[in-house]
C-alpha positions as CSV (number, residue, x, y, z in Angstrom):
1,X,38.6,20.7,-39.1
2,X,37.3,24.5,-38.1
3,X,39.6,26.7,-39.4
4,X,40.2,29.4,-36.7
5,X,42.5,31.4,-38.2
6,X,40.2,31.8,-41.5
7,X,37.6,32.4,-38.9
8,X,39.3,35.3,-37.4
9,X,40.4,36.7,-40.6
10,X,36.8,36.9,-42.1
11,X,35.7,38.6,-38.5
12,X,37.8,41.4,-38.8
13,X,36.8,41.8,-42.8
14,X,33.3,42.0,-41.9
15,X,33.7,43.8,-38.6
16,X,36.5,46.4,-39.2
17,X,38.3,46.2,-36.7
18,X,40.6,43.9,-34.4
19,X,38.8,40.6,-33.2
20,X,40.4,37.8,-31.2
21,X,38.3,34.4,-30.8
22,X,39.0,32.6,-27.7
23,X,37.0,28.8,-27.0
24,X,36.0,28.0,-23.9
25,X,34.4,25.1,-22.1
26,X,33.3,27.1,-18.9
27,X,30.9,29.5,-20.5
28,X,28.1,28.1,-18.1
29,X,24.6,28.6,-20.3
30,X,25.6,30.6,-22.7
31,X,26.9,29.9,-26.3
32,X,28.8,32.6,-26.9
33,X,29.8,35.7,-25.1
34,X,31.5,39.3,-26.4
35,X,33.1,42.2,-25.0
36,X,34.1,44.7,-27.6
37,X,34.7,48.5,-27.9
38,X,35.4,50.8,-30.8
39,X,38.6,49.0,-32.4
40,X,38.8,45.6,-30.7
41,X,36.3,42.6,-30.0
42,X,36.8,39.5,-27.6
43,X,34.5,36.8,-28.7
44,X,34.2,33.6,-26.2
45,X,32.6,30.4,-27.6
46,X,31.4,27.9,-25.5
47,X,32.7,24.7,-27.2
48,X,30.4,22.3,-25.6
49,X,27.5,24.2,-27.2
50,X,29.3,25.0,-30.3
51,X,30.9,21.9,-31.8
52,X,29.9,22.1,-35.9
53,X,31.1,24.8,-38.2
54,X,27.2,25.5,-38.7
55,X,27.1,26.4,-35.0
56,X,30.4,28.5,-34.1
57,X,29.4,30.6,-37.1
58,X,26.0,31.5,-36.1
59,X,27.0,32.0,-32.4
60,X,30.1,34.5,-34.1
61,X,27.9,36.2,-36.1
62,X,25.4,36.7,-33.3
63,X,28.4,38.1,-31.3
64,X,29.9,40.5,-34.4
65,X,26.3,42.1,-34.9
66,X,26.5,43.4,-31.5
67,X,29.9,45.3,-32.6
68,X,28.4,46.5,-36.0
69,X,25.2,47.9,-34.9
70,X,27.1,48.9,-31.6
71,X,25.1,47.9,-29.5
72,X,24.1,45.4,-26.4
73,X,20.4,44.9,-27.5
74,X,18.6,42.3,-28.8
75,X,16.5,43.8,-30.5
76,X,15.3,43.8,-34.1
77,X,17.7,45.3,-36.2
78,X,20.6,43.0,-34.2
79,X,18.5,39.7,-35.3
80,X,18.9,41.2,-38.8
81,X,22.2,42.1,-38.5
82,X,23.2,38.6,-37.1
83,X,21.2,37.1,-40.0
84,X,23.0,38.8,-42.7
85,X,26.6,38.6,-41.3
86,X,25.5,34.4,-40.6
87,X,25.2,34.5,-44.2
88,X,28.5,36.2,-45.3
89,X,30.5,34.6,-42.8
90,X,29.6,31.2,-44.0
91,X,29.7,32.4,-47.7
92,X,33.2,33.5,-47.3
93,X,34.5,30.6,-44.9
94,X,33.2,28.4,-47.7
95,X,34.5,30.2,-50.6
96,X,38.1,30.2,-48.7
97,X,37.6,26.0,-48.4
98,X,36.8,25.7,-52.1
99,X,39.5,27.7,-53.2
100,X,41.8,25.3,-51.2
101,X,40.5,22.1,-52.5
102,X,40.9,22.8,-56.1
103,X,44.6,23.6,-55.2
104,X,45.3,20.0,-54.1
């Protein structure tokens, strides 16, 4: 079960700011879409393209680099950026799931 709430919580952490998470199954060709400005982000995922946990956290964190580096680009530094927030999204979605298992 993909915990969208957790999701949404760890976005903001590593964004700073207010991010809503919408899922969407008319996204035609892309897997994830963002519109964001100074103190809010819109993230779209396309759920057909997206359905593992492995998947809607790499197409997030692909979105959420475009906010921190504040920019559109695809360039070099957002490929980095989208790397390293890939990793600490999934690090902390994880950490949150482990925590909850050794309470029940």
């Amino acid at each position: 079960m993909i915990k969208w709430k957790r999701l949404k919580q760890i976005s903001q952490q590593v964004t700073g700011i207010e991010v809503n998470i919408y899922g969407s199954t008319k996204l035609e060709g892309l897997r994830a879409a963002i519109e964001f400005n100074e103190e809010k982000a819109d993230v779209a995922l396309n759920l057909n393209m997206n359905k593992s946990i492995e998947e809607l956290i790499s197409s997030l964190a692909h979105e959420l680099a475009h906010v921190t580096v504040y920019s559109t680009q695809h360039n070099r530094e957002h490929s980095q950026e989208s790397d390293r927030l890939r990793d600490k999204i999934t690090k902390l979605y994880r950490r949150e799931n482990e925590n909850e298992d050794g309470e029940h």
